[in-house]
Every structure is written in C-alpha cells, then in structure tokens.
C-alpha positions in Angstrom: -49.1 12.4 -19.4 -51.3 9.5 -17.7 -48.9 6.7 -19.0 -46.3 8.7 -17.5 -47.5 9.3 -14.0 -47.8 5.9 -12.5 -44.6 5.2 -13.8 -42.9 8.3 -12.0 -45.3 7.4 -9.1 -43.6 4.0 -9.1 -40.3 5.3 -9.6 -40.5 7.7 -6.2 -42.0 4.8 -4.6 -38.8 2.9 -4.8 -36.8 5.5 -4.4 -38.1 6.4 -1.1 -38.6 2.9 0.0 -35.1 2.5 -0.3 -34.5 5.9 1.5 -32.9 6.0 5.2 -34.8 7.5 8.4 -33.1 11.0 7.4 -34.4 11.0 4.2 -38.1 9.8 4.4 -38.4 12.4 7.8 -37.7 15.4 5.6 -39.6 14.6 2.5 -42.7 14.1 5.1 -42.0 17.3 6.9 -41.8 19.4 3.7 -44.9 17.8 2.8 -46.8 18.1 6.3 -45.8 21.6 6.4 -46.7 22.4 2.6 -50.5 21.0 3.4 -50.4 23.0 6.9 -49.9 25.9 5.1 -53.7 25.8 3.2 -55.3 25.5 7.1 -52.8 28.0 8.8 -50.3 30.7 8.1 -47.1 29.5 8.3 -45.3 32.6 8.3 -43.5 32.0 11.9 -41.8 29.1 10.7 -39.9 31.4 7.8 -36.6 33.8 9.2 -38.0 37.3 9.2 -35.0 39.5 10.0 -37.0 41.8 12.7 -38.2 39.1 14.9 -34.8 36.7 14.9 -33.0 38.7 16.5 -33.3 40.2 20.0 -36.2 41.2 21.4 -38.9 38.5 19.5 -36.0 36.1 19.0 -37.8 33.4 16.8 -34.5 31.1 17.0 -36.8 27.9 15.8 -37.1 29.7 12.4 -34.1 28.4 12.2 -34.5 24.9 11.8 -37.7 25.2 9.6 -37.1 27.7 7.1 -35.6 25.2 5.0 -38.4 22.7 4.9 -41.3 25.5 4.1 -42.8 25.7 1.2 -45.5 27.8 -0.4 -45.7 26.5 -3.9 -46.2 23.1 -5.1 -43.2 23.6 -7.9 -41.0 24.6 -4.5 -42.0 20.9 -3.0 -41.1 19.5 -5.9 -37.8 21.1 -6.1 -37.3 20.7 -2.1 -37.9 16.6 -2.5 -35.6 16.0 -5.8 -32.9 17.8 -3.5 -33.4 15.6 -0.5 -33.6 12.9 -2.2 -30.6 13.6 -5.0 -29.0 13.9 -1.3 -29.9 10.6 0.0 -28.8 8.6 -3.4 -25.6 10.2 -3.8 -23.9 11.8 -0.8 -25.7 9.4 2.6 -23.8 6.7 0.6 -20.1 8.7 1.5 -21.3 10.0 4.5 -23.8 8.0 6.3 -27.2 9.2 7.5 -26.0 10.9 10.6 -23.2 13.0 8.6 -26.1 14.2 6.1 -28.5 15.3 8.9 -25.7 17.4 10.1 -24.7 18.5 6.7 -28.7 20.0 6.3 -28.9 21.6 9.7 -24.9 23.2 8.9 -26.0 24.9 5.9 -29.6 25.6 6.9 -28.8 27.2 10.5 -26.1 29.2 7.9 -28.3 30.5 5.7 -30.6 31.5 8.3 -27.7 33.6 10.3 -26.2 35.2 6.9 -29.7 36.1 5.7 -30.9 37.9 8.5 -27.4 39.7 8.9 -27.4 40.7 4.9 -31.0 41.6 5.3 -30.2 43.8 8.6 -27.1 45.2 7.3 -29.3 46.4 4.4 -32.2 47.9 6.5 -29.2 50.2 8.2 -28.4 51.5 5.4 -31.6 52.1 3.9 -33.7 52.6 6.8 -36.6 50.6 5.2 -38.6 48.5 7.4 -39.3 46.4 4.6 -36.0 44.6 4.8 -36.8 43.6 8.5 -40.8 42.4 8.7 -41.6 41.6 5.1 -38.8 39.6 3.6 -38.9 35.9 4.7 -36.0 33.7 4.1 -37.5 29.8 3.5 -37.2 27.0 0.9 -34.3 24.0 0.4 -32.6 26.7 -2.5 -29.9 27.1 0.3 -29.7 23.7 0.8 -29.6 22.8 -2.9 -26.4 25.2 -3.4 -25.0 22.7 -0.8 -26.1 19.6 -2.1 -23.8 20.8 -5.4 -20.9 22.1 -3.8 -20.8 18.4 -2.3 -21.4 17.0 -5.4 -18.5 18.9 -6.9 -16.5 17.7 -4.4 -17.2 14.4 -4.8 -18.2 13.9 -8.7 -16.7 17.1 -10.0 -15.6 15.3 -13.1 -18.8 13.9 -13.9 -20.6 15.3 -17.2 -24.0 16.5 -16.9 -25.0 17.7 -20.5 -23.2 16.5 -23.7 -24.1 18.9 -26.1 -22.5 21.6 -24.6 -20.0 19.6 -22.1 -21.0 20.5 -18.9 -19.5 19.1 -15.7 -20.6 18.8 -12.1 -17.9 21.5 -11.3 -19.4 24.5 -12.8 -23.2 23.4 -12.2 -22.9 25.8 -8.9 -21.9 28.8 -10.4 -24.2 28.3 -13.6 -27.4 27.8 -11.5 -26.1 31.1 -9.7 -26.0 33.0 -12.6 -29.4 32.0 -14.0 -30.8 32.8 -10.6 -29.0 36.4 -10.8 -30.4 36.9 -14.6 -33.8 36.4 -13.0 -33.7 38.6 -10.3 -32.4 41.1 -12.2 -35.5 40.7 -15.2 -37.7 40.8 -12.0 -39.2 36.9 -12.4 -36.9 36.1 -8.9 -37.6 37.4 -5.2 -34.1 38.3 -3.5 -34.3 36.1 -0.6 -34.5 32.9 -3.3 -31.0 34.2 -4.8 -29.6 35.1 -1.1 -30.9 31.7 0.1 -29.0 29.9 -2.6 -25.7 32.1 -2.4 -25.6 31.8 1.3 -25.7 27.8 0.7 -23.1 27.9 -1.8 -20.7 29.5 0.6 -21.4 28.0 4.3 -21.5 25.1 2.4 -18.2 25.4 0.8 -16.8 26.6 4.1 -17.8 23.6 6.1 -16.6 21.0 3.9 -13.3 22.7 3.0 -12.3 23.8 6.9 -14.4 21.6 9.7 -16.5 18.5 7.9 -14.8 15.3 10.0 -13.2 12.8 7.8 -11.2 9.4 8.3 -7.7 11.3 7.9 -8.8 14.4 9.7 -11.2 17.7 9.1 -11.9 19.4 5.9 -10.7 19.1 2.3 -7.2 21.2 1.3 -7.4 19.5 -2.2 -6.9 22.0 -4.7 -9.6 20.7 -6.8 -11.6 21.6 -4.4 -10.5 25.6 -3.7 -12.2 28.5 -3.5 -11.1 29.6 -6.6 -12.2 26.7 -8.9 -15.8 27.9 -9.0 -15.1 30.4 -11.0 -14.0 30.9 -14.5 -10.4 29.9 -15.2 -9.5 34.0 -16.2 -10.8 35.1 -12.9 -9.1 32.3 -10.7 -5.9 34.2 -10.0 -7.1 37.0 -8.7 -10.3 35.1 -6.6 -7.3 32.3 -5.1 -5.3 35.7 -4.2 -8.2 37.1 -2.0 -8.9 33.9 -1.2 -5.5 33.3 0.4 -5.7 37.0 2.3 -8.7 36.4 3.4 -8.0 32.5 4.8 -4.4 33.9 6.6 -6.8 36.4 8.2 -9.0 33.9 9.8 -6.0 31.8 10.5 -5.0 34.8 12.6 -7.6 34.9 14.1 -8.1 31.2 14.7 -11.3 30.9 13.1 -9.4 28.6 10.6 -6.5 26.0 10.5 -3.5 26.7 9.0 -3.1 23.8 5.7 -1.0 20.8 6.9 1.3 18.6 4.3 2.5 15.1 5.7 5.4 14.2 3.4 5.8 10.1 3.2 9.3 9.6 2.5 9.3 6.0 3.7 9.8 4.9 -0.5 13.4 5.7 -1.7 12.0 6.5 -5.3 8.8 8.2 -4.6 7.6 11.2 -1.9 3.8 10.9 -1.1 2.2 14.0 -0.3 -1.2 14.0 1.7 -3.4 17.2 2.7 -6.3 16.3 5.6 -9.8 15.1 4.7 -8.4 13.6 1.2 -10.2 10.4 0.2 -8.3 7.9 -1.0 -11.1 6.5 -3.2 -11.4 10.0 -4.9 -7.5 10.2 -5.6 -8.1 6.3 -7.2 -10.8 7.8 -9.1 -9.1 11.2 -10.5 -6.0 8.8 -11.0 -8.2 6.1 -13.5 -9.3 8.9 -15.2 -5.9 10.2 -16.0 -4.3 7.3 -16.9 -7.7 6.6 -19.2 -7.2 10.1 -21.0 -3.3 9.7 -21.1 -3.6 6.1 -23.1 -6.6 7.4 -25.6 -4.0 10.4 -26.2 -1.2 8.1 -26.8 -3.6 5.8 -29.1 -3.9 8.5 -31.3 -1.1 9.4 -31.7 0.1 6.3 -32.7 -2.6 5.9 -35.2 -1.5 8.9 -36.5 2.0 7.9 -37.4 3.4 6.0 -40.3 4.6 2.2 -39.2 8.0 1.1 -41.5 6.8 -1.8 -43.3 8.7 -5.3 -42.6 10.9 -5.2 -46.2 13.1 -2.2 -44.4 13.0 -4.0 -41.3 14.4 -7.3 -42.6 17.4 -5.0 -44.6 17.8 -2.3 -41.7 18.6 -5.9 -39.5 20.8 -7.6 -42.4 22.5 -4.3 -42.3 23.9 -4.5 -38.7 24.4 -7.8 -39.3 27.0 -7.8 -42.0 28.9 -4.2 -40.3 31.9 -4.8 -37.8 31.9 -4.8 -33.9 32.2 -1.1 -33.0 35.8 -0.4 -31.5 34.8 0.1 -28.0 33.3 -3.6 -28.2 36.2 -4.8 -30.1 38.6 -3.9 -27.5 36.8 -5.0 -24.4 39.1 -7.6 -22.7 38.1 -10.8 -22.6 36.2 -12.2 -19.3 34.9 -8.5 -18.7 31.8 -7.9 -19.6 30.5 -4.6 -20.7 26.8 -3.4 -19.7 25.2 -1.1 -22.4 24.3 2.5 -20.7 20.3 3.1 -20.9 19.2 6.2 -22.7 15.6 5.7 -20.5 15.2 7.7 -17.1 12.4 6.4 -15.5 10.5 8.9 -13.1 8.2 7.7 -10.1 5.8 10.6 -9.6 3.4 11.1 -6.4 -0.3 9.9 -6.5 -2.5 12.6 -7.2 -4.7 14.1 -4.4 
C-alpha cells in the first residue's frame, strides 16, 4: 500500500497537470468545500426542498450541491468523475461546452429533486421530505458523464469476463444503486441524484446540446429506448414516441429532421442533426472489421477443391464445343456475357 501511493500520487499529478482551467477549478472546489465542511456546516450549500422554493428561496444551492461533499469516499468518487470528464469528453467538446454540460445537469437535478421531493411531501404530509432531505454530491453528474460516454464510446467494452459495454453501464450502476436503497445501505436523495442525471442528461444531448450540423442527436443508437433491455425496448420507444409528439405539441421539443442527399445517382445519404461524422467512421470500421472476421471464418470453414480437379474441370471445357448461342453469333458482332452480380451501394451508417 506505500509502494502504491506515490505512484497513484504521481499518476493524479499528471493527470491534473494536464487538465484544463474547468477541470483543475472543480477538483479544487470539491476539495475547498470538503475541508470547509470540518470548520463550518455546510448544509446551505445542499438543495433542501423547503427553503428552494419560495419564501427562503436558496437559488445558489443550486450551483453547489454538486460540488459538496461529506465523505472522503464521495471526494474520491466526485474527482475520478471530473476528471474521467476532462480526459474523455473536453477532448469532443471543448472546455467551455463541458462547463455548460455540469451546470445543465446539475441545475436539473437540483429542479427535479426538489419537485420529486415536494410532490412527495403533498402526498404524505411529512415535513421530513421538505427540511431534512438534502440533495448534494457529483452522483447526478456521474449519471451524465455516462450517458455522454454512451453516446460517444457506446461500443467500447468495459469488462471481459462478462462482456460489458459502455451502453448498459448507466442502467447497471442504476440498478445496483436501487438494490441498495432497497437493502437500506443507500439514502434516497443518492439514487434520485443519479436518476435525475441520467435523464436531464439524456434530454440535453438528444434535443438541445449545439453541434457542428445543428442541435441534439436523433441517432437511433442513441434513443431513449436503448437503455434498456432489448425485451423492454418496444414498449419504452412506444412511450417514448407519445410522450416526445406531446412535447412537440407543445413546442418544448423539435420535431426529427431527415436531409436526404440525392446528389449520387447510385447512393441516397441520409443525415439526422447533431450526427458526428467521426462517430459514423467509427461505427462504420467496426462493421466492416466484424463483417470480414465473419467472412474469414467462414471460409476457413469450407472445404477448398484441390488443384488435380481444377486442372481436369479446365481440360474439360476445353475439349467441349462452343455453345450454340456462341456458335451462331455473326461474325464482326461481338456478344457481351450478362453478369449474374448485382452490386448494391448502401447509405453510410449514422
């Protein structure tokens, strides 16, 4: 353990030194705040339900309930997040476009905490739901941090042994959260913090997150429904669609926009807004790598003729007569063989 903490020391050290403004300002604020907390109580900087709302209004609980901690395990968790951020999505985005991405899904899981928590209190009539629960911690933040990731790396394999992809670490993480609040080891803000990411998270980067070729991200990797097991995905992409054509109604959202690029004369392109063309290079590789591996297989699978029936099979058509149709092809015509082959030229994939 004491080889191995100058090392990891070392390791953060880089990592950080290598880290934009955005980054390095957040680690130090979780970690200001975390020490503040042994010399004050830093309650006020947590969303309590009964004092964000009207009459106490404490609106700046807003911006700093996701950089409180209380527990040295929740700093450690709230840096690897930030800075898992910074390596892997400030790359894409930029520094700016991550600062907005935290304070999107923070101010989010703020507003939907305090609602569910309110909500809860009128039907309960328990004060307990408005002065004594206290929404803080980067959990919220972390569901984001993986619904990006999905978007971006979905494809990516976390674990081996079982196979386990960057698509389905949001909803795992969920569930293990649920099967502790329900054994009790879990306080229901933590799971609500989290959920609450997952979602304003997912809603920002599919409907209003500005891209290069526009807002959002239609791509149907990338839908609502993909989160969740592939037996349940019908019926969660049919509420899904109800619910999206209501707040198109509305005109909360904006209705899904195909271009169709018919300028080929073999091939119709078909682009949805805030597609990446790097990502659809990516998924495309990765096709075309699984396509020729299946291919290769097969072939090794299947018996080659050996070059003794190949010679024969050849001195065979050799030695037989012209067919009739070439036999009777006038002379100073010539004849072009039909081709069995029917080449297709499909769309690149979004």
């Amino acid at each position: 353990m004491q080889r191995a903490l100058p090392g990891a020391r070392q390791h953060l050290g880089a990592i950080l030194a290598s880290a934009s403004v955005v980054v390095k300002a957040l680690c130090a604020v979780v970690l200001f705040l975390y020490l503040l907390s042994f010399a004050v109580d830093t309650g006020c900087l947590a969303v309590t339900p009964g004092y964000l709302f009207p009459p106490n209004f404490w609106i700046w609980t807003l911006a700093t309930h996701g950089l409180m901690e209380q527990h040295v395990w929740d700093v450690a968790i709230s840096l690897a997040t930030v800075v898992v951020a910074g390596r892997l999505l400030e790359p894409l985005w930029g520094a700016l476009e991550l600062l907005i991405f935290f304070s999107v899904v923070n101010v989010s899981v703020g507003l939907l905490g305090a609602l569910a928590y309110l909500l809860t209190y009128m039907a309960s009539f328990n004060l307990v739901y408005l002065f004594t629960i206290r929404i803080h911690g980067a959990l919220g933040f972390l569901g984001g941090v993986l619904v990006a990731l999905k978007q971006t790396m979905g494809d990516c394999v976390v674990l081996r042994v079982p196979q386990v992809r960057v698509s389905v670490v949001p909803m795992l993480l969920l569930a293990l959260l649920l099967l502790l609040r329900l054994a009790t080891l879990l306080q229901s803000p933590a799971l609500a913090s989290y959920g609450f990411g997952l979602l304003s998270s997912w809603v920002y980067l599919r409907f209003y997150q500005r891209h290069s070729r526009g807002r959002g991200d239609m791509a149907d990797h990338f839908a609502f429904a993909t989160f969740f097991p592939e037996i349940l995905q019908p019926v969660v992409g049919l509420l899904a669609n109800l619910v999206h054509g209501l707040l198109v109604k509305v005109k909360i959202c904006q209705k899904t926009v195909k271009r169709y690029d018919v300028g080929a004369p073999s091939s119709i392109t078909i682009s949805l807004p805030g597609t990446d063309p790097q990502d659809a290079e990516r998924r495309r590789q990765l096709a075309l790598k699984a396509l020729n591996e299946r291919l290769k297989r097969v072939e090794d699978q299947s018996a080659w003729p050996s070059m003794d029936d190949d010679e024969e099979e050849a001195g065979a058509k050799t030695d037989s007569p012209l067919p009739l149709e070439e036999a009777s092809t006038p002379p100073g015509k010539v004849t072009v063989p039909e081709s069995s082959l029917i080449t297709l030229e499909t769309a690149p994939l979004l």
